[in-house]
Jmol script that loads the backbone (N, CA, C; Angstrom):
load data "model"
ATOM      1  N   UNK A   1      17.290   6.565  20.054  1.00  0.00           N
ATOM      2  CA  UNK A   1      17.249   7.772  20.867  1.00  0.00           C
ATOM      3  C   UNK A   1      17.767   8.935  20.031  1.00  0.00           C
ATOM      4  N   UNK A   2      17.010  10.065  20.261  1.00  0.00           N
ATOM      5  CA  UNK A   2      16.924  11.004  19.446  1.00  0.00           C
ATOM      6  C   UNK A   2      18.309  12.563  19.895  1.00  0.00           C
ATOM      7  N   UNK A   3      19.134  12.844  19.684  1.00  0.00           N
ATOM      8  CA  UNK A   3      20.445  14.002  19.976  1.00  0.00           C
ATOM      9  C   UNK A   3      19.403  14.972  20.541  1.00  0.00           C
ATOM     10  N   UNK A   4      19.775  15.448  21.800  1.00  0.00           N
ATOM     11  CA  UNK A   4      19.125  16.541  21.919  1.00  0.00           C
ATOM     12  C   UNK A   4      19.143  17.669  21.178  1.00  0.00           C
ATOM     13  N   UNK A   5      17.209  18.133  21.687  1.00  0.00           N
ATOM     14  CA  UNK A   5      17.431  19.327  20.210  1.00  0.00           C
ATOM     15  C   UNK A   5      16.644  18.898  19.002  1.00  0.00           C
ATOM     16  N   UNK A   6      16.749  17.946  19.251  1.00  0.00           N
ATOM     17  CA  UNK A   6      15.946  16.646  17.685  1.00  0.00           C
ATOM     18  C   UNK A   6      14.233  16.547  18.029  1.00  0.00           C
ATOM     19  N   UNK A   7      14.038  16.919  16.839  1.00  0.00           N
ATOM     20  CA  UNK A   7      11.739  17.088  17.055  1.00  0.00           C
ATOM     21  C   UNK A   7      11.811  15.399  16.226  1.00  0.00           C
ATOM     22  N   UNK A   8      10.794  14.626  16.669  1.00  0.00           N
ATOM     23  CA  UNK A   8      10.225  13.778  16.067  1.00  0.00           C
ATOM     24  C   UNK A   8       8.384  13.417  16.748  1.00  0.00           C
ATOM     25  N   UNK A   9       8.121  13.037  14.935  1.00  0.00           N
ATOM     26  CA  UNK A   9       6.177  13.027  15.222  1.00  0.00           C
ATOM     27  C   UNK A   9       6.379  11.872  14.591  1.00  0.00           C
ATOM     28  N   UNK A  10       5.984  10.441  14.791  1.00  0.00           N
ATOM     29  CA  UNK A  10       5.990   9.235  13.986  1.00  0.00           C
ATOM     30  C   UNK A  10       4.495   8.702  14.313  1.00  0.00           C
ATOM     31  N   UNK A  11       4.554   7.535  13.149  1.00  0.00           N
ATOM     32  CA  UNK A  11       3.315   6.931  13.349  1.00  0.00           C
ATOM     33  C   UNK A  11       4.333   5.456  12.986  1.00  0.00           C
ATOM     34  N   UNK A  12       4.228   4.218  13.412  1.00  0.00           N
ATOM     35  CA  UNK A  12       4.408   2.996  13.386  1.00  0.00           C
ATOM     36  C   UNK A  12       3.185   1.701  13.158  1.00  0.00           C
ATOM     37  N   UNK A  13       3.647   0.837  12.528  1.00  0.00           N
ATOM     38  CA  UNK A  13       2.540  -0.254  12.114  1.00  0.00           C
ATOM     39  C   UNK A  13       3.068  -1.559  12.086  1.00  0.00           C
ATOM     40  N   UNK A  14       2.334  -2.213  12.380  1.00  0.00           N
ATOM     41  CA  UNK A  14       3.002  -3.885  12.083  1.00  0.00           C
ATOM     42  C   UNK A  14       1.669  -4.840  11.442  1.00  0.00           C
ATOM     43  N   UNK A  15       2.052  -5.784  10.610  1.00  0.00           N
ATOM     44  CA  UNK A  15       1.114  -6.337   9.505  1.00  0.00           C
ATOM     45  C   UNK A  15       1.546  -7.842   9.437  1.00  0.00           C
ATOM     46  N   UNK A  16       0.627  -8.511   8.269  1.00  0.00           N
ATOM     47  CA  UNK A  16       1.146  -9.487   8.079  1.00  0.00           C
ATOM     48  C   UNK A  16       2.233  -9.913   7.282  1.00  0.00           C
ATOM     49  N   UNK A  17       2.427 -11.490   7.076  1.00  0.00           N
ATOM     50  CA  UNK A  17       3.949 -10.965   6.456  1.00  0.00           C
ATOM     51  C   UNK A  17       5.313 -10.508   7.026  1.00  0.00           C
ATOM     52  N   UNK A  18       5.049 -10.160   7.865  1.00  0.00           N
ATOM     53  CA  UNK A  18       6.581 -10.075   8.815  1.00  0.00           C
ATOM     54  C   UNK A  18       6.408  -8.271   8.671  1.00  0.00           C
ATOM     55  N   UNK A  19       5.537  -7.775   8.158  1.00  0.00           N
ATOM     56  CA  UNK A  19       5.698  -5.921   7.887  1.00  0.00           C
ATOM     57  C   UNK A  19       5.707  -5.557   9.511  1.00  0.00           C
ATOM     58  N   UNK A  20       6.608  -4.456   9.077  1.00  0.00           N
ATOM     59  CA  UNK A  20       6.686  -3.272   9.767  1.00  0.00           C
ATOM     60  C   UNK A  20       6.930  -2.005   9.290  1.00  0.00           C
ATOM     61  N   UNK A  21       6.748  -0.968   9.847  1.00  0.00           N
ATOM     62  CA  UNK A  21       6.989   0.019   9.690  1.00  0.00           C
ATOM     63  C   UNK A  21       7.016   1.492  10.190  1.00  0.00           C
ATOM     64  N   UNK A  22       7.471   2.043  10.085  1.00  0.00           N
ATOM     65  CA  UNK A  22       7.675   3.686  10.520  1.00  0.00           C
ATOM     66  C   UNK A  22       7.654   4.824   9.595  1.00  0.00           C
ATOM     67  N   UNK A  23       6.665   6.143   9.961  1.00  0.00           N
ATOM     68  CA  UNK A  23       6.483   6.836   9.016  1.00  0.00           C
ATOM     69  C   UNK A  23       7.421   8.111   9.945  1.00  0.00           C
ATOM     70  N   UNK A  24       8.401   9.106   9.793  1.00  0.00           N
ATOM     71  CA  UNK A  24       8.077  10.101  11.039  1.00  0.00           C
ATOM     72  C   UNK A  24       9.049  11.152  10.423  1.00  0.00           C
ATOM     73  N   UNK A  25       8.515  12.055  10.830  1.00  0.00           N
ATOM     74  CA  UNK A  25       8.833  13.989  10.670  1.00  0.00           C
ATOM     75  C   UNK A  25       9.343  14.006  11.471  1.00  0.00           C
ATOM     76  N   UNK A  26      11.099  14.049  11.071  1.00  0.00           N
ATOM     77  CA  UNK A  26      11.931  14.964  11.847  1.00  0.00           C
ATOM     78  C   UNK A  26      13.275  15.727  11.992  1.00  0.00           C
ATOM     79  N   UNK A  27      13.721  16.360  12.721  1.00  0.00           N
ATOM     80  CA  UNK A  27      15.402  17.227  11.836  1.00  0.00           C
ATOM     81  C   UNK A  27      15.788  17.970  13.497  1.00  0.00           C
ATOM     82  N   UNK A  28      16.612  18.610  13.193  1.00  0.00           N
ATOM     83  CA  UNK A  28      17.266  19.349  14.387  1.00  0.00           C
ATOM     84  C   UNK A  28      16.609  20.726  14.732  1.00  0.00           C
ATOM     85  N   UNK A  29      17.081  21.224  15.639  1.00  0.00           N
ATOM     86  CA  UNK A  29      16.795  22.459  16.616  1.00  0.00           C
ATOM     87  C   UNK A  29      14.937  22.533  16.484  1.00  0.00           C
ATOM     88  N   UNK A  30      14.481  21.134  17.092  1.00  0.00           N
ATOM     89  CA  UNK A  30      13.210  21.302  17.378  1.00  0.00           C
ATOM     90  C   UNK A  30      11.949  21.711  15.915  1.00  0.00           C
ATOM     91  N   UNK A  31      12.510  21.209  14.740  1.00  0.00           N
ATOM     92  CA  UNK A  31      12.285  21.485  13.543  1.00  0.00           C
ATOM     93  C   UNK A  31      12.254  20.710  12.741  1.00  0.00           C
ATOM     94  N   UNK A  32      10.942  20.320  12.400  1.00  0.00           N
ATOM     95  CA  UNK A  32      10.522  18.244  11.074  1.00  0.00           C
ATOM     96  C   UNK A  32      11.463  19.490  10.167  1.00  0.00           C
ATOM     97  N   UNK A  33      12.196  18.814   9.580  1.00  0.00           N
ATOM     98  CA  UNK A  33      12.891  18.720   8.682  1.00  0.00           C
ATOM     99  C   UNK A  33      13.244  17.736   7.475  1.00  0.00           C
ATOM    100  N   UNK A  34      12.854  16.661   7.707  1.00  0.00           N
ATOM    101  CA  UNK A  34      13.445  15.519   6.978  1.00  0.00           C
ATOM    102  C   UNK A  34      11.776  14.904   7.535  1.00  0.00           C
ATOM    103  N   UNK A  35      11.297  13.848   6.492  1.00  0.00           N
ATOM    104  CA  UNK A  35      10.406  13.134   6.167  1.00  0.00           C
ATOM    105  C   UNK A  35      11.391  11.744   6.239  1.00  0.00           C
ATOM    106  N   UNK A  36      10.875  10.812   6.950  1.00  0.00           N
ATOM    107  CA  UNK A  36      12.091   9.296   6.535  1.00  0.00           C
ATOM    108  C   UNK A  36      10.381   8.118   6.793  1.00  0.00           C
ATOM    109  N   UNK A  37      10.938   6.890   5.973  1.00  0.00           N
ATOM    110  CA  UNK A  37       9.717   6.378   5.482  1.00  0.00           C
ATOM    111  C   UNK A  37      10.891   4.838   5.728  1.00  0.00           C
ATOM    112  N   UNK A  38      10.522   3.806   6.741  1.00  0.00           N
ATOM    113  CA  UNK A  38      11.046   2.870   7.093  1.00  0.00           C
ATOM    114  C   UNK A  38      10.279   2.021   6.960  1.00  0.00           C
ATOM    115  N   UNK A  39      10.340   0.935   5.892  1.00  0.00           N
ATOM    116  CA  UNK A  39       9.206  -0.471   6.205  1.00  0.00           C
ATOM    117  C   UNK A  39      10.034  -1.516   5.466  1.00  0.00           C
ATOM    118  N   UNK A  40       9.750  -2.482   6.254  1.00  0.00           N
ATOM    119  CA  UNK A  40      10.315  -3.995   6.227  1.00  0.00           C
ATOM    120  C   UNK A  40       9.187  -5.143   5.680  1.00  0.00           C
ATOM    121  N   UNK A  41       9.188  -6.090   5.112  1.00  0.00           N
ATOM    122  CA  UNK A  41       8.354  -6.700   4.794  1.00  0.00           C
ATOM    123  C   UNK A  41       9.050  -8.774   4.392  1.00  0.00           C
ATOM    124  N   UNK A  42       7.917  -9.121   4.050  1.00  0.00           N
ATOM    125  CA  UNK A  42       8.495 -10.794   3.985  1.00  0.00           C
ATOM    126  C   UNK A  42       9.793 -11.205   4.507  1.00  0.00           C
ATOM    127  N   UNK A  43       9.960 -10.474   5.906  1.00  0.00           N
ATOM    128  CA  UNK A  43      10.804 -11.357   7.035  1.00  0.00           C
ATOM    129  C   UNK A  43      10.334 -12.435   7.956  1.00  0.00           C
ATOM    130  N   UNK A  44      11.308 -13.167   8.261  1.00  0.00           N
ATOM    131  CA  UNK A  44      11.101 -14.147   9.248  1.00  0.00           C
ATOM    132  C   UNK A  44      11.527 -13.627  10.901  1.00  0.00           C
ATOM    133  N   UNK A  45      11.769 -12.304  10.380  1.00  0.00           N
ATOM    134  CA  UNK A  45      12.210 -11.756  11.852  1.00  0.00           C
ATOM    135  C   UNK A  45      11.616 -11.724  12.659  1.00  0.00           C
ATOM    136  N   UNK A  46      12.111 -11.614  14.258  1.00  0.00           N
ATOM    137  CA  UNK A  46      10.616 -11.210  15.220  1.00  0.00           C
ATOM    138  C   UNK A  46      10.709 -10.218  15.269  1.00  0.00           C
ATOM    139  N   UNK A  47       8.923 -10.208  15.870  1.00  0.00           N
ATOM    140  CA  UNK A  47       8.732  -8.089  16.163  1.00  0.00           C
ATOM    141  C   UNK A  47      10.217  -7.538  16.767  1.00  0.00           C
ATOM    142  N   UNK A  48      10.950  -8.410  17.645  1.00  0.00           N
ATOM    143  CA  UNK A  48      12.116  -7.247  18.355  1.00  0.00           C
ATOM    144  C   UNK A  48      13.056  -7.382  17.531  1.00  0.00           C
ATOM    145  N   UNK A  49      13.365  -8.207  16.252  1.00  0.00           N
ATOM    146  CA  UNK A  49      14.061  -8.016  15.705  1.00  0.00           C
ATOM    147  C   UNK A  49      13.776  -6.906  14.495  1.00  0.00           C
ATOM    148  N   UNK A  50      12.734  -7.312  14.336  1.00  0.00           N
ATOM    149  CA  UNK A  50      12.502  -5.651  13.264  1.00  0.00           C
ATOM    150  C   UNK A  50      12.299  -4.429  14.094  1.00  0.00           C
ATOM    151  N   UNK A  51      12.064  -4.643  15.041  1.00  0.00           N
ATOM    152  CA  UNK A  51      12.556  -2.822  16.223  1.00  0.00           C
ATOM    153  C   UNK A  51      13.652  -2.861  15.774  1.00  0.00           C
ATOM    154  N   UNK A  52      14.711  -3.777  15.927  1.00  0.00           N
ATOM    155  CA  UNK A  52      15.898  -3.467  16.092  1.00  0.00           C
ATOM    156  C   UNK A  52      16.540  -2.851  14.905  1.00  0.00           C
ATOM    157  N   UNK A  53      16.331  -3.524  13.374  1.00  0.00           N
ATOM    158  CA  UNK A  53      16.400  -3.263  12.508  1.00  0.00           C
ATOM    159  C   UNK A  53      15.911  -1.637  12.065  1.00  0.00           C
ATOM    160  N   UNK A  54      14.909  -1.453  12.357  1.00  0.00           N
ATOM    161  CA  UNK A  54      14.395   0.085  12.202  1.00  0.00           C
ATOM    162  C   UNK A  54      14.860   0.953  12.979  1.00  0.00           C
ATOM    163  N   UNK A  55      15.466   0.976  13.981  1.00  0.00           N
ATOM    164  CA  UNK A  55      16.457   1.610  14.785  1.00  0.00           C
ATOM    165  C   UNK A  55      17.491   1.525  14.660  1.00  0.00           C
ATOM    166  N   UNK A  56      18.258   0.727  14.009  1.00  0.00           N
ATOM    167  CA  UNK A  56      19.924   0.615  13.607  1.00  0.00           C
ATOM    168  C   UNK A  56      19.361   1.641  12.022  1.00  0.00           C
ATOM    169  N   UNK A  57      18.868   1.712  11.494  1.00  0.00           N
ATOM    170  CA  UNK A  57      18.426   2.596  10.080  1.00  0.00           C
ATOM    171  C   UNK A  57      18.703   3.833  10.639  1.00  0.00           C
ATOM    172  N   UNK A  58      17.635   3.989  11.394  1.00  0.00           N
ATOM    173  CA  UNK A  58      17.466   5.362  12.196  1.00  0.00           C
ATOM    174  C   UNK A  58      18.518   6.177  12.918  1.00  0.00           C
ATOM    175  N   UNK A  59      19.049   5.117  13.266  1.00  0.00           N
ATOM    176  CA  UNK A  59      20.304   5.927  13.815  1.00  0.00           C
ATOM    177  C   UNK A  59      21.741   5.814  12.861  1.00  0.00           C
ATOM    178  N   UNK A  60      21.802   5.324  11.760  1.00  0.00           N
ATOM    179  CA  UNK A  60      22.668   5.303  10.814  1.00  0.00           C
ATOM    180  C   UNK A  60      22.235   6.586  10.084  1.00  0.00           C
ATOM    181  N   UNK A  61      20.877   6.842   9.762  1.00  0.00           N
ATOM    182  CA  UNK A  61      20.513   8.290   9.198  1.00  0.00           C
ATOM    183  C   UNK A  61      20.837   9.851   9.755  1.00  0.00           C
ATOM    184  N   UNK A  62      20.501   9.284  11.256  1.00  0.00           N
ATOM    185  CA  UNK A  62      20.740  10.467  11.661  1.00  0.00           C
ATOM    186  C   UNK A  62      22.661  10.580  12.460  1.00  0.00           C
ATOM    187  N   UNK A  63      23.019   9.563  12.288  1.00  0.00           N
ATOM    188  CA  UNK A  63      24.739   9.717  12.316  1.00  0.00           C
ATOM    189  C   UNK A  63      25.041  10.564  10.684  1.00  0.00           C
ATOM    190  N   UNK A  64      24.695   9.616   9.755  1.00  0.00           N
ATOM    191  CA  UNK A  64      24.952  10.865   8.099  1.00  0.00           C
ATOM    192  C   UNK A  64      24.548  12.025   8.425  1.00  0.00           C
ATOM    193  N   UNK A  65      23.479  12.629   9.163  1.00  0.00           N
ATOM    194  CA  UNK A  65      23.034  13.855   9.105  1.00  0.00           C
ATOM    195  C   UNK A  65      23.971  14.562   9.679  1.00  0.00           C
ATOM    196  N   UNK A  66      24.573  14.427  10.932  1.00  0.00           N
ATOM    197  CA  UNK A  66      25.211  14.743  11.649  1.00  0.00           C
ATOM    198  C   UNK A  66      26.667  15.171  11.649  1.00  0.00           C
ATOM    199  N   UNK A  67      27.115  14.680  10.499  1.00  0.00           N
ATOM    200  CA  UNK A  67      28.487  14.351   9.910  1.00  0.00           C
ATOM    201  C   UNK A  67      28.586  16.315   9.176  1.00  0.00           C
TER     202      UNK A  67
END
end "model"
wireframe off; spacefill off
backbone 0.3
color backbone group
């Protein structure tokens, strides 16, 4: 979940191989700012575990931003 105020445009994919991924434009006061490029690959994870994984990233990035 995104701080209010926060613009995001993503595109997401899932493949073989255990891939996933997330492409997405975004930064504060309603403004892509930051480009972030998330992909996972040759896991044994499940799909909800690589959500989960790409969202603990995501929100570790945008906690640094925030700081």
């Amino acid at each position: 979940v995104l701080p209010a105020g926060w613009f995001i445009a993503d595109k997401t994919g899932a493949g073989e191989r255990g891939a996933r991924g997330i492409v997405a434009l975004l930064g504060p006061n309603n403004k892509a700012e930051r480009i972030v490029v998330i992909y996972l690959r040759d896991t044994p994870a499940s799909m909800a575990e690589r959500n989960q994984q790409i969202a603990g990233i995501g929100a570790a990035l945008i906690e640094h931003w925030q700081r």
